[in-house]
N, C-alpha and C positions, 0 to 999 in steps of 0.2 A: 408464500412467495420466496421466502430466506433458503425454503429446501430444494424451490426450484431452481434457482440461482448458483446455487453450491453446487448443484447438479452440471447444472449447463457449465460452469466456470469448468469442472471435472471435466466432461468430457470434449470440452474446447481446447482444455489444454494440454491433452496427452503427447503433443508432440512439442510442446514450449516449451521454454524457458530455464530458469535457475531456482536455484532454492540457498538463500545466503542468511547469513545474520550482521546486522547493523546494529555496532557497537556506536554512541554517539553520546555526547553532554552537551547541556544548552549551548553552548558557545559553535555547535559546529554544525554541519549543513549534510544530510546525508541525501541519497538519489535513491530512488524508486524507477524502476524498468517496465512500462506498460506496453503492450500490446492491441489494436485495434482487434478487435471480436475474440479477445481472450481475459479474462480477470486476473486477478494478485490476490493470495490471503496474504494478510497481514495482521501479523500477532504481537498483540504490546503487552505489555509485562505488570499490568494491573486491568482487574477487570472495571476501574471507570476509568472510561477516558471520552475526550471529545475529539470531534478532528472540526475543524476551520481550515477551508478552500480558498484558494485567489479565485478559481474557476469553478463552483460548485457544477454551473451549468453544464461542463463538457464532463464530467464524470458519474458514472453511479456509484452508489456505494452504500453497501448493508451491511449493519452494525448486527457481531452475535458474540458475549460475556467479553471477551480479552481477544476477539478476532475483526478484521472487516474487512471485506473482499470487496477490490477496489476493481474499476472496466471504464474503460474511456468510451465517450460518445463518440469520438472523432479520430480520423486517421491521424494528427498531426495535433500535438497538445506539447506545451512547456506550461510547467503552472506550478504553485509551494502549495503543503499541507503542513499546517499545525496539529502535534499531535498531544493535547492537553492532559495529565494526568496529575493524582492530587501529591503524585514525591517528584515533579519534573515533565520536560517538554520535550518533543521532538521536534526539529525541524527539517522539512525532507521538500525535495525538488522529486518534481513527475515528470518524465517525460515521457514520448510512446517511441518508440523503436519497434526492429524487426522481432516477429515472434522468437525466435533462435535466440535475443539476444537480452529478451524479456525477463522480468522477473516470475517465476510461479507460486513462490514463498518465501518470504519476509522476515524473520526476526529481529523484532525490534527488543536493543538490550543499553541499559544505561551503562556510559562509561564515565565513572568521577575521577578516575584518575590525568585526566586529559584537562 
């Protein structure tokens, strides 16, 4: 299922989105750019980690070592993701926007200086 997924997220999104890095420390709130029938990888910077949903229901999302490709169930979503890991957390707001404006890759990176 994980490779079909990775598949379909590829070739859905060849004409989407962004590819950035999210520098962030517990204290600060980052955004995530989703897309209605398009997915997000998203790479965090230890291979465990957990994520915790306000919305579990409107998204899917499959876990693979230090990645997870996120796709919203529904055209219109606001929602937070915790992103649990064992040196610190992320905290990130989802929304869905226009594919153009979408995110297609993620980098998630701790900033302590902040």
């Amino acid at each position: 299922f994980a490779v079909f997924m990775a598949l379909l997220c590829f070739i859905d999104n060849l004409d989407a989105g962004q590819i950035r890095t999210v520098k962030l420390n517990p204290n600060q709130i980052g955004q995530i750019r989703l897309a209605k029938d398009y997915c997000t990888l998203v790479q965090v910077p230890t291979k465990k980690f957990k994520l915790v949903s306000g919305k579990p229901q409107a998204l899917e999302i499959v876990y693979n070592e230090n990645t997870f490709l996120i796709k919203p169930k529904v055209a219109s979503l606001q929602t937070n993701i915790f992103v649990l890991t064992e040196v610190g957390r992320f905290n990130l707001h989802i929304v869905v926007t226009p594919p153009e404006r979408a995110d297609e890759v993620v980098y998630l990176e701790f900033n302590p200086s902040n």
